[in-house]
ChimeraX commands (.cxc) that place a marker at each C-alpha (Angstrom):
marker #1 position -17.55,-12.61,6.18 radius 0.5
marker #1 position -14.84,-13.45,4.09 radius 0.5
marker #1 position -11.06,-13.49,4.41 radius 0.5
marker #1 position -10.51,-10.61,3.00 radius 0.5
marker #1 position -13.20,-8.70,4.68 radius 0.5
marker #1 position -11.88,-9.80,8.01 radius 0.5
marker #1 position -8.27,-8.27,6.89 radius 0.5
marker #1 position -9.66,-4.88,5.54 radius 0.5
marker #1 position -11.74,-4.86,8.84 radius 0.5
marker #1 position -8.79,-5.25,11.05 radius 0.5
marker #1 position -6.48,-3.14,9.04 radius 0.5
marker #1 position -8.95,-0.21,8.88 radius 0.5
marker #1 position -10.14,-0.47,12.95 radius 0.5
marker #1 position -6.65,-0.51,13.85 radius 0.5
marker #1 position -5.99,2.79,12.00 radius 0.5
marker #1 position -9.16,4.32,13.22 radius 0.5
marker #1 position -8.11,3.54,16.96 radius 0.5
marker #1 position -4.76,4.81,16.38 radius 0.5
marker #1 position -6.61,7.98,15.00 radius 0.5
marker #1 position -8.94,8.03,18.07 radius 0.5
marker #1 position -5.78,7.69,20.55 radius 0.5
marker #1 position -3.84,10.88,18.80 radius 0.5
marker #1 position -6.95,13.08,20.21 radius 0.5
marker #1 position -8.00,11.35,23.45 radius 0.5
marker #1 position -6.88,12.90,26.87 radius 0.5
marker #1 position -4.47,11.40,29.13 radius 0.5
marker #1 position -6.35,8.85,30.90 radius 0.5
marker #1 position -8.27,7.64,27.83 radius 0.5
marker #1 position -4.87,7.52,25.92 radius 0.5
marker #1 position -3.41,4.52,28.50 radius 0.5
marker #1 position -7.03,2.79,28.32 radius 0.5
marker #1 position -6.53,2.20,24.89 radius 0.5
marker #1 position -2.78,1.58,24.28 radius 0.5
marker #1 position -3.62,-2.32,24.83 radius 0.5
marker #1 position -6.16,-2.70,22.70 radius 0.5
marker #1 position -3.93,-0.97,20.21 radius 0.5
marker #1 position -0.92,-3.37,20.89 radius 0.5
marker #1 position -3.56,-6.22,20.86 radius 0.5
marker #1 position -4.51,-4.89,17.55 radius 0.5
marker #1 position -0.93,-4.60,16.15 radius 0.5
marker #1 position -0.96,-8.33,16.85 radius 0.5
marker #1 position -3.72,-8.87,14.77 radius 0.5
marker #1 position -2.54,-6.75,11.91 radius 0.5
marker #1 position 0.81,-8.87,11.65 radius 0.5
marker #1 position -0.87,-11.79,11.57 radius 0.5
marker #1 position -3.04,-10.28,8.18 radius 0.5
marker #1 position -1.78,-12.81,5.01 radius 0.5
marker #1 position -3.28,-11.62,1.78 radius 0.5
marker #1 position -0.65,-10.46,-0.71 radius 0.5
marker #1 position -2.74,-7.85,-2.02 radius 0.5
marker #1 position -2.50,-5.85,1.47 radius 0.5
marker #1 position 0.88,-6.23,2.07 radius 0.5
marker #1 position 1.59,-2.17,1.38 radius 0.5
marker #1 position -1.71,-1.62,3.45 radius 0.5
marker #1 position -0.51,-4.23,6.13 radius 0.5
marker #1 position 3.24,-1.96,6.46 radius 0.5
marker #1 position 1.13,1.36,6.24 radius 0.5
marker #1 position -0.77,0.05,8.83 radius 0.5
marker #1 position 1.57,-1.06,11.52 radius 0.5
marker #1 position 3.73,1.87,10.69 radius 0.5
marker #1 position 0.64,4.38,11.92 radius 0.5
marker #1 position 0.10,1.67,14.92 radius 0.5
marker #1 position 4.26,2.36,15.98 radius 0.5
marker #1 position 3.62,6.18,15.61 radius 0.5
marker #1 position 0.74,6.44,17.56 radius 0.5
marker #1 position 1.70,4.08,20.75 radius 0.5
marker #1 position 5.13,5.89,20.75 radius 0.5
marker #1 position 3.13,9.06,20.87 radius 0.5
marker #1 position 1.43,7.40,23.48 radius 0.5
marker #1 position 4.56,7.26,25.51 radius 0.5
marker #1 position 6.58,10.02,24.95 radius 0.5
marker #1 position 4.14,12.77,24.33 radius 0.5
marker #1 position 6.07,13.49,20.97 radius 0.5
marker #1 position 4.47,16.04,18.21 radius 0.5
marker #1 position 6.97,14.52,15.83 radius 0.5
marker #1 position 5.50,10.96,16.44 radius 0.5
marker #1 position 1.69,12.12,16.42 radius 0.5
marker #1 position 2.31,14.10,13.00 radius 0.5
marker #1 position 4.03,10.89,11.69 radius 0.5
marker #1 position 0.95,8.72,12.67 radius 0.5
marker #1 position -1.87,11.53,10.78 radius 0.5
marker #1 position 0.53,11.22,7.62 radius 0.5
marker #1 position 0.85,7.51,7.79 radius 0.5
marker #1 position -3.31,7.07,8.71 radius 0.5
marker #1 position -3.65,9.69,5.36 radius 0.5
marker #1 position -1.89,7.30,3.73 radius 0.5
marker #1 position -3.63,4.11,5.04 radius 0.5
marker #1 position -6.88,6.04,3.45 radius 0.5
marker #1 position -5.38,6.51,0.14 radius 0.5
marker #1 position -4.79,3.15,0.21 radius 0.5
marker #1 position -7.67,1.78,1.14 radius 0.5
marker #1 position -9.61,3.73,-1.25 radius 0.5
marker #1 position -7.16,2.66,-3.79 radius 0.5
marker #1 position -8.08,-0.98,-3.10 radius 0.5
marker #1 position -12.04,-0.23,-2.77 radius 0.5
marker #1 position -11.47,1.54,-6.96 radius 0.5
marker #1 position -10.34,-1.73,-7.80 radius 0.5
marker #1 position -12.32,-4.14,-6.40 radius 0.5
marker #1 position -15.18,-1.95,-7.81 radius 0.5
marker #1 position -13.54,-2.19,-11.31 radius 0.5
marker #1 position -13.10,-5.74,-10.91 radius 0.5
marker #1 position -16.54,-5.75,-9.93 radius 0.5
marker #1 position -18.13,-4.21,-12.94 radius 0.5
marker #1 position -15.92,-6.16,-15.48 radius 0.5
marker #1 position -16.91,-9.61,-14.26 radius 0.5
marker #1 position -19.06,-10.88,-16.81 radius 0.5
marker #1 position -20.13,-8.95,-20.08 radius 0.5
marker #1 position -23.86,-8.40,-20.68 radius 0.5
marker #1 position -25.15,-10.62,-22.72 radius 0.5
marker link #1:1,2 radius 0.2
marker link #1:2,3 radius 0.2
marker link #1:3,4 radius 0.2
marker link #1:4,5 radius 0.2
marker link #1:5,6 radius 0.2
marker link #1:6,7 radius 0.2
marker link #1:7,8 radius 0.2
marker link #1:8,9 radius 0.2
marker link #1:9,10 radius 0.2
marker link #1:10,11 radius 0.2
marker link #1:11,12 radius 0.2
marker link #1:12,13 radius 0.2
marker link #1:13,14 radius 0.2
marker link #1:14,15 radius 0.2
marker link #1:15,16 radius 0.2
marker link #1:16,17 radius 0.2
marker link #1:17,18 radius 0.2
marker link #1:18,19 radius 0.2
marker link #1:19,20 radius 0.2
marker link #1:20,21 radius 0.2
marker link #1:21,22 radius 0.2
marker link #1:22,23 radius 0.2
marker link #1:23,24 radius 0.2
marker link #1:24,25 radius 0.2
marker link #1:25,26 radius 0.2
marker link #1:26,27 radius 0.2
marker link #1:27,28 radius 0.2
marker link #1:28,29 radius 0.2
marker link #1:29,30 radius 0.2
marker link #1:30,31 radius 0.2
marker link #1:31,32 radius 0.2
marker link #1:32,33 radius 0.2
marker link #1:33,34 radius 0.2
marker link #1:34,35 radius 0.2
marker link #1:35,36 radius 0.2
marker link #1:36,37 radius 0.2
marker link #1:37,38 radius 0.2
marker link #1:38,39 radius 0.2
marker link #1:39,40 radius 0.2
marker link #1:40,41 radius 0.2
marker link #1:41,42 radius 0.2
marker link #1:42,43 radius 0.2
marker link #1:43,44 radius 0.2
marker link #1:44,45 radius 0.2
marker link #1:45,46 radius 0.2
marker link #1:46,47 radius 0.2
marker link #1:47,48 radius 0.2
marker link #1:48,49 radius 0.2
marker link #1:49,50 radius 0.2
marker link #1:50,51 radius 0.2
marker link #1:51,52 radius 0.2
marker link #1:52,53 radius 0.2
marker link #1:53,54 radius 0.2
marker link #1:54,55 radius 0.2
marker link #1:55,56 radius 0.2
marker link #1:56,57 radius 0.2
marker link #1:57,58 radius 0.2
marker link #1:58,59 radius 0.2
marker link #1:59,60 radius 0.2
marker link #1:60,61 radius 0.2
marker link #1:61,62 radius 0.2
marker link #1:62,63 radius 0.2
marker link #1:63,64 radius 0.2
marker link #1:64,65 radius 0.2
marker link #1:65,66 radius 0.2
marker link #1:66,67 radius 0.2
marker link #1:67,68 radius 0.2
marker link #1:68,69 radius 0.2
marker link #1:69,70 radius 0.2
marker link #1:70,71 radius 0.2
marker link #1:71,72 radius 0.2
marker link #1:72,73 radius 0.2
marker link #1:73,74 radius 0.2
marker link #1:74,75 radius 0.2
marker link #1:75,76 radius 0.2
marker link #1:76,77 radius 0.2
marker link #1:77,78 radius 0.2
marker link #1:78,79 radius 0.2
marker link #1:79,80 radius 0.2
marker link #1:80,81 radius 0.2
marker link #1:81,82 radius 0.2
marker link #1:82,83 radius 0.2
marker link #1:83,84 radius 0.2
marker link #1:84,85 radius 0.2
marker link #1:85,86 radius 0.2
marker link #1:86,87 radius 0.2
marker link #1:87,88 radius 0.2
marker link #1:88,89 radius 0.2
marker link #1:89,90 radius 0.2
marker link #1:90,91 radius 0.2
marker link #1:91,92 radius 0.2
marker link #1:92,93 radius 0.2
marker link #1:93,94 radius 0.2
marker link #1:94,95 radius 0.2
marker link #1:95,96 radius 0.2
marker link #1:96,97 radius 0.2
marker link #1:97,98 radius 0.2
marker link #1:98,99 radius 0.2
marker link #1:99,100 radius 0.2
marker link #1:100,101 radius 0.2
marker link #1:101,102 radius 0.2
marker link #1:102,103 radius 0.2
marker link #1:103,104 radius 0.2
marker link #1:104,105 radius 0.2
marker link #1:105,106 radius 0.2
marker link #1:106,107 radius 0.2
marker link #1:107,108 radius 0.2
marker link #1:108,109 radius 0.2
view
């Protein structure tokens, strides 16, 4: 696995988790809240230029959902679904491209 597989895999696991975490219970909800800070570690540490909007999008849903976490707030889980829906614009955004890149490599000769 490449660099950049690594990154997309972080970025996309830590937005899923924050996902999970906005509809878990209680008790699930504190079981997860480290792995979800442990994860906001790794997505800070992500270097690639081309994910730098992903990377803010990212750690942006991360804040929403472990304040959520804490205070209970509606206002912070709604802020964490619009960030993830934009995380998943994003990514899909990225996927297009690569898949453009992709077919454009070399012409057929």
């Amino acid at each position: 696995m490449n660099n950049t597989d690594r990154e997309i895999e972080i970025l996309t696991n830590a937005t899923l988790l924050a996902g999970a975490l906005l509809n878990a219970d209680t008790s699930k909800r504190e079981a997860m809240l480290p792995k979800l800070k442990a994860l906001e570690n790794e997505v800070k540490a992500t270097q690639l230029e081309v994910h730098k909007n992903l990377k803010r999008l990212v750690i942006m849903t991360l804040n929403a959902a472990i304040r959520y976490s804490s205070s209970g707030k509606q206002s912070d889980a709604k802020l964490a679904r619009r960030n993830g829906n934009e995380v998943a614009k994003e990514l899909g955004r990225l996927k297009r491209l690569a898949h453009c890149k992709e077919e454009n490599r070399w012409p057929l000769i």
